[in-house]
N, C-alpha and C positions, 0 to 999 in steps of 0.2 A: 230571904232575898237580900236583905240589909246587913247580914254579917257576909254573903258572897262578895258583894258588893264591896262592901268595905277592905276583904284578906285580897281581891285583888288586885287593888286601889295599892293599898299596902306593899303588897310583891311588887307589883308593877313597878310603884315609886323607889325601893330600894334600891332592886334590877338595874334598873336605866343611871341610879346616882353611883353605884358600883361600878358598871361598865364603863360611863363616861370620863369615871376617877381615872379607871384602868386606861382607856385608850389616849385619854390625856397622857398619863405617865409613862407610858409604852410607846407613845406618837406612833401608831402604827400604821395610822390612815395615810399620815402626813409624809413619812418612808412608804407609803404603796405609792401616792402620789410621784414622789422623788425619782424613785424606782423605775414608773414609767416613763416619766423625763430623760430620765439619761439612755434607756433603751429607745426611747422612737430618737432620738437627737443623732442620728446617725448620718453618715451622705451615703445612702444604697438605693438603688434604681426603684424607682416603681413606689417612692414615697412621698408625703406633701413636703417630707423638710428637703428632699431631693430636690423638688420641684422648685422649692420656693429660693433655694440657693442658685440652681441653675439659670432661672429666669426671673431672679427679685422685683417684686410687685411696688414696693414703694418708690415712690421717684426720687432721682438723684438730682440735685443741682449745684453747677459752679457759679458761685457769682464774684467776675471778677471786680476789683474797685481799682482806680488807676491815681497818680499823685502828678495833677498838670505843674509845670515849673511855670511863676509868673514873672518870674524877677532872674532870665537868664545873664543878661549883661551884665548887674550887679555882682552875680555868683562869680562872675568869670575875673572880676577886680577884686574879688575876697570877700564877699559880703555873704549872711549867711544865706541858703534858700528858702523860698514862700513858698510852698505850694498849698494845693486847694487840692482836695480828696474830690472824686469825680466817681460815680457809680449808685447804685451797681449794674453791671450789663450781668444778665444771668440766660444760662443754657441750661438743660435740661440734659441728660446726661444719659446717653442707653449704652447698660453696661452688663450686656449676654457673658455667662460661661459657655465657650466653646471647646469642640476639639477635645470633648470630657475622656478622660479615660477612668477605670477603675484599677487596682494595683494593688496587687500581693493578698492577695484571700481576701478582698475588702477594705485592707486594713489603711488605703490610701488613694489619694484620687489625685490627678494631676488635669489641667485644664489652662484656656488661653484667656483672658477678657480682654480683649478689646473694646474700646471706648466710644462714641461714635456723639457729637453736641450737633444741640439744634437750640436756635435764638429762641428765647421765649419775650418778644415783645412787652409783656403785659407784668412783667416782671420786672422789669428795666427801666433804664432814667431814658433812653435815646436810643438811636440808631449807631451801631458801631460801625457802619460802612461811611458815616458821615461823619460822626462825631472823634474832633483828631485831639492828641495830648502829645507837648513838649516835655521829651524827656531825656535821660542819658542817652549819648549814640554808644549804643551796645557794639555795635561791630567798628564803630573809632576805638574803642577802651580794647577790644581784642585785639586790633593790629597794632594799639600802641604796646601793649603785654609783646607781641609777638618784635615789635622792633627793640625791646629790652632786654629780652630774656632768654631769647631762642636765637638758631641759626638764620632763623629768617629777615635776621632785623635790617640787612641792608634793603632788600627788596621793599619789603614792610613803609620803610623811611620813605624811601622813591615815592611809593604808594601814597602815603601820606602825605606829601607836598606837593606832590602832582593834583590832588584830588581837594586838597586842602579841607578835609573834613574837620565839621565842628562840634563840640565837645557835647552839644543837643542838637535836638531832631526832635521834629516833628511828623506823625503818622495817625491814620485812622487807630482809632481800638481794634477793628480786627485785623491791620499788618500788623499790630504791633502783638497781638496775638497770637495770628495763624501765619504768619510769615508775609514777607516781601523779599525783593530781589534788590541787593545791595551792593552798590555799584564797586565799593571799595573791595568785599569779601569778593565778588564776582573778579576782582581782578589778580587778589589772594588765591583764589581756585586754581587758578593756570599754573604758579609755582609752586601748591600744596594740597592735591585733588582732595585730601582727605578733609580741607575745609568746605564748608557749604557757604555755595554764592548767596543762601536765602538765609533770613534772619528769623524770628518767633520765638515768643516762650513757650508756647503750645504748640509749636511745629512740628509738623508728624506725630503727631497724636491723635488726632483727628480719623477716627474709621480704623485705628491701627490699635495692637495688644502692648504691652510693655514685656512680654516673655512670658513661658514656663511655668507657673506656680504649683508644685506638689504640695500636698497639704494633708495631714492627717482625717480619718472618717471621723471619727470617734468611739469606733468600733470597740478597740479593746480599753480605752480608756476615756470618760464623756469629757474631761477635761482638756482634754487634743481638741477636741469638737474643731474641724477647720484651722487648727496650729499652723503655718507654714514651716515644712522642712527643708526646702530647697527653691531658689528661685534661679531661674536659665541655667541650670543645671547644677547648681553649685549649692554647701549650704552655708557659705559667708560669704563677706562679701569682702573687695578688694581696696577699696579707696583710702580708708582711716588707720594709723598708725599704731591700733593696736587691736586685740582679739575681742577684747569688751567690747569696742564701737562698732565693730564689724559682723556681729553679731547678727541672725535674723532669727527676731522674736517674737511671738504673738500670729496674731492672724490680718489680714489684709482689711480689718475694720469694718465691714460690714456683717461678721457673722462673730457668734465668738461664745463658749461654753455655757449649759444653760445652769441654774442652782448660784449665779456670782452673789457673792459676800462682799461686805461692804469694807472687810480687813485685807481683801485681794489687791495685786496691780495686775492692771490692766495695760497686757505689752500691745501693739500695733506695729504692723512692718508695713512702711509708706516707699516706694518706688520713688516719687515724688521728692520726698525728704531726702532721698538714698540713707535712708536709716532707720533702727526701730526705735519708738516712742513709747513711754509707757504714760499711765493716767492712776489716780488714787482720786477714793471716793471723798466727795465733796458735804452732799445733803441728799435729804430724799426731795424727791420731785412730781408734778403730775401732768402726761402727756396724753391729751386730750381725752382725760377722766381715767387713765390707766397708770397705776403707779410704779415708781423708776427711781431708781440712783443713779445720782449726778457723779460724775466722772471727770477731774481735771486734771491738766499737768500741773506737778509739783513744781516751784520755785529751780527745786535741784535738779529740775530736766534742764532749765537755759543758763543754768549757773556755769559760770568760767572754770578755769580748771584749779584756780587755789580754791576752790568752794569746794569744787565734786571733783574729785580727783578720775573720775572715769571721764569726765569730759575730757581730759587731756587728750586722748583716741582721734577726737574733733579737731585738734589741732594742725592745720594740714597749709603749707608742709610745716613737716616736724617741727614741733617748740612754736610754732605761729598761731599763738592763741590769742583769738577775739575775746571783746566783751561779752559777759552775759547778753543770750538773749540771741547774738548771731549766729549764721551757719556757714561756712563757706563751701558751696557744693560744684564748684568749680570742678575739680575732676570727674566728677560723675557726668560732668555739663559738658563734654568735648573741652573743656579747656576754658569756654566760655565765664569771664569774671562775672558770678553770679553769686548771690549773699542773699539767704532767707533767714527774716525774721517774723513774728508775731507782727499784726497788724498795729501800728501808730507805735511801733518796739514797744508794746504790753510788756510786761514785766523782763526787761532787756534793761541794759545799763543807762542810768541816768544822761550819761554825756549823748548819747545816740541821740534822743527825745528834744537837749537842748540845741544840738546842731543843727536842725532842720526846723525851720516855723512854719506850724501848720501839722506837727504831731499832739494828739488830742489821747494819750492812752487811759484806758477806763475797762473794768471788769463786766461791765453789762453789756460793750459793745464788741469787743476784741479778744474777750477768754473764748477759748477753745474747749468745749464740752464732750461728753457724752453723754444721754442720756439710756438708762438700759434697762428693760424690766428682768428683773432674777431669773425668773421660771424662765422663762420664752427665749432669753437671750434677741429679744428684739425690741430695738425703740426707735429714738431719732438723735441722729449727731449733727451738731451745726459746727463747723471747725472754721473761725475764719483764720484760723494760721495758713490755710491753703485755699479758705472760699470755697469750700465744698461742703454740705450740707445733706442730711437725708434725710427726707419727711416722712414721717409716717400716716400715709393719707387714710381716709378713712373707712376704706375697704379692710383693706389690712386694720383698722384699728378694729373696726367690729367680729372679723374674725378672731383676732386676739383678746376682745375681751370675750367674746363666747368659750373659748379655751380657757383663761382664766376662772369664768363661772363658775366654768365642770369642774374645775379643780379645787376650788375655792369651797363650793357643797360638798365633795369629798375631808375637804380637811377639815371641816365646821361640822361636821357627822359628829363627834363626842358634845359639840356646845349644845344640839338640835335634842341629840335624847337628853342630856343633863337638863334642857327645860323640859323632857314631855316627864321625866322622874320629878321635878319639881310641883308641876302643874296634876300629877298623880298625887303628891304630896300631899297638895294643898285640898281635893278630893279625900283624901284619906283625912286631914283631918276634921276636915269641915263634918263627916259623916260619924266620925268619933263625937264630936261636941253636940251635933245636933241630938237633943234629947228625941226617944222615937216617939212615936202618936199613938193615942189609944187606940185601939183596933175597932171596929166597928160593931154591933150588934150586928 
């Protein structure tokens, strides 16, 4: 019974230290794992990744933050401006795929999202139906563009002296959000219907889709996973001055290839920006006890065009190049003189930061992240270059890490037998060393 004992002991323990060598050096578990990632990573009907794209479970939030002017009279005699950062006012954000079609044997889906905010009180500094901020008058700066630049400028002039608008204004946070009715544009309408009497940075957005987005399944290739190839029917875009900039690349940032490396970039096509973004990995990270690589824009995404020579694209109009750091999206905006940058000009050019008193730039509060788990291609993005944010709450985080488990046991299958071949081992020799017993009368 004690030499059975022992030659099993023995096989056993080889066996398992053989196999576990083997599937280590083969990683075969670890490609079955892989394997079935990129097959279920698909958009086909009647799936959870279907599901979970169509109707995304985790919450969305925008939280706006505004910059009150305190010191306007001074500005207006050359002095530089104060302001005081004011927020955040935060909404919640419901953001359904509608309208889903599928396309060409699978191999492509096209759908609307529309947007649709609700105030989340409990989130926020104040009430934005009450709480108001002194700022530029956005539609003075348009008619005074439109009394400079265009055919309209006699009118425009009239306009302007008649109305005698001033270079600030004051409004609630949500006119200055969701629009008001603006006495000057209102009178701009009558000789240019194509202007809006109403003013907002989020005007008509509200309940409404931004276009078209066809996008790859993943079907024939997991790295498509959700790629945007067309947006309102087109697959470039029109605005910037060269093919580089106008490019649409990546995915719409909520979903995006599962298996990512930490040597990838990471493109984004933002509507929003009217342009695509890319991000390179940062560090690893852990999102509430599930692990993630950190994702940021590189310095040469805001870089000018003597840095990055592809920014030059950005230059708009042509040869009109900003500092590091700004956007001018003005033609994408109706015409609207609008300029985005990083919150407090984050890594934008020095002179920007010192013109205005009251910018506080810092990496813990204004970098733009992603956070993303490899496998899953699901995590949480906090971006305040736009104040939009995705949590991953904890429904979803417990389903994802029960997914990870399952996977995590499969790939740890060669370390589990490599200990029970060990733990056979130490049986086998325990059983060799122990001297036997005299046998009994």
């Amino acid at each position: 019974m004690r030499k059975l004992c022992l030659a099993t002991a023995g096989v056993l323990a080889l066996t398992c230290l053989i196999l576990s060598i083997a599937l280590l050096a083969a990683r075969v578990l670890e490609k079955v794992v892989d394997l079935q990632v990129k097959q279920q990573m698909v958009l086909k009907n009647g799936t959870d990744v279907f599901e979970m794209w169509e109707e995304p479970s985790p919450p969305v939030y925008m939280q706006f933050f505004f910059f009150n002017l305190t010191n306007p009279l001074e500005v207006l005699q050359g002095e530089t401006p104060l302001v005081r950062e004011v927020g955040p006012y935060t909404y919640r954000e419901d953001r359904p795929r509608v309208d889903v079609h599928i396309l060409d044997n699978d191999t492509k889906v096209s759908s609307l999202n529309p947007k649709t905010y609700f105030f989340e009180h409990k989130m926020s500094v104040g009430d934005p139906e009450v709480d108001r901020i002194r700022t530029v008058n956005v539609p003075a700066v348009v008619a005074m563009d439109l009394a400079t630049s265009t055919p309209m400028h006699l009118p425009a002039e009239i306009l302007l002296l008649l109305y005698e608008e001033e270079m600030f204004t004051t409004h609630s946070v949500h006119e200055l959000l969701w629009g008001y009715t603006d006495k000057l544009l209102s009178a701009l309408h009558k000789f240019r219907p194509s202007i809006d009497s109403e003013f907002g940075y989020f005007k008509k957005t509200n309940g409404t889709d931004d276009g078209e987005y066809i996008m790859l399944s993943g079907k024939k290739n997991y790295l498509d996973f959700t790629r945007i190839i067309k947006w309102r029917g087109k697959d470039a875009l029109n605005w910037w001055s060269s093919p580089i900039s106008n490019m649409i690349n990546g995915t719409d940032g909520s979903t995006f290839h599962p298996l990512i490396g930490i040597d990838e970039m990471i493109y984004v096509f933002s509507s929003d920006f009217c342009r695509s973004l890319y991000l390179t990995f940062d560090k690893y990270v852990k999102v509430q006890g599930i692990s993630a690589y950190r994702f940021v824009p590189p310095m040469r995404l805001f870089a000018n065009a003597s840095i990055n020579p592809d920014n030059a694209g950005f230059c708009v109009p042509a040869g009109n190049c900003l500092g590091a750091g700004l956007l001018n999206v003005s033609a994408c905006k109706q015409g609207a003189p609008i300029f985005l940058s990083p919150p407090h000009f984050y890594q934008s050019d020095e002179k920007y930061v010192k013109d205005i008193d009251g910018m506080h730039p810092n990496k813990e509060d204004h970098e733009t992240f992603l956070d993303i788990n490899p496998v899953s291609c699901n995590g949480q993005t906090v971006s305040p270059l736009f104040l939009q944010s995705f949590a991953l709450d904890k429904a979803s985080a417990t389903k994802l890490k029960a997914a990870l488990f399952e996977s995590s046991v499969i790939t740890n299958t060669p370390f589990i037998i490599m200990v029970l071949g060990i733990i056979f081992g130490v049986i086998f020799v325990v059983l060799t060393c122990k001297p036997p017993q005299a046998r009994e009368e």
